[in-house]
C-alpha positions in Angstrom: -1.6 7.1 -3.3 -2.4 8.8 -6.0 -0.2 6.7 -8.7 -1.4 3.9 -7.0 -5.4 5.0 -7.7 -4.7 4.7 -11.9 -3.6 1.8 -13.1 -6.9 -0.4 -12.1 -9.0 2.3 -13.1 -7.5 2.9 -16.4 -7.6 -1.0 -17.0 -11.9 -0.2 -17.3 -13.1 1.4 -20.6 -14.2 5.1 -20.6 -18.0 5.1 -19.5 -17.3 2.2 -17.4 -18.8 1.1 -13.9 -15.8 0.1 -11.9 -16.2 -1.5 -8.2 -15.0 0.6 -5.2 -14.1 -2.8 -3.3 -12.4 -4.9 -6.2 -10.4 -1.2 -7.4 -9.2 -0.9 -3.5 -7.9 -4.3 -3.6 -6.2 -3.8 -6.7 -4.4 -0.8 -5.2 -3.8 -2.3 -1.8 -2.0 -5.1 -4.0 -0.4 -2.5 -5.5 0.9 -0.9 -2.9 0.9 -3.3 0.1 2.5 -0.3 2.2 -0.3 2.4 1.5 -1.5 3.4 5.2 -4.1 5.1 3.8 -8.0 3.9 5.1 -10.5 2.3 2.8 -12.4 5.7 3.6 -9.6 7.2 2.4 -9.0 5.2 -0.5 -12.8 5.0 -1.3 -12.7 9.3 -1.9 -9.5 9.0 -4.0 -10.7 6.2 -6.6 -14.0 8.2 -6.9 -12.5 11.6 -7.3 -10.3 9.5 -10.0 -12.6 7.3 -11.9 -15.1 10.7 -12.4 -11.7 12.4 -13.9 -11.1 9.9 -16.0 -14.4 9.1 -16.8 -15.6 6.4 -15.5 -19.0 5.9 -13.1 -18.3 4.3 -9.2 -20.6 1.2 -7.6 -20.2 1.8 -4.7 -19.8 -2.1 -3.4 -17.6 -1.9 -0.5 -19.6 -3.5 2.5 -21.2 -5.9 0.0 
């Protein structure tokens, strides 16, 4: 999951907002397999974007 969680946040510029729904579609396309839940998913990209520098909207029910 974890290799999975980079690329689409990586793709944003450091200091940028990325979208919780439209980075867990990019990994779910990604990785079609992943069994992992959108809860699941949702705690990974944010623990990732903050690493890498980069803020979270969190737009997921939107």
């Amino acid at each position: 999951m974890l290799r999975a969680t980079r690329p689409p946040l990586l793709s944003a510029p450091f200091g940028e907002t990325v979208s919780i729904k439209a980075t867990i579609a990019a990994v779910r396309q990604l990785g079609p397999d992943l069994t992992e839940t959108d809860c699941e998913l949702t705690e990974r990209v944010m623990f990732e974007a903050i690493f890498l520098g980069r803020f979270v909207a969190f737009d997921l029910h939107e």
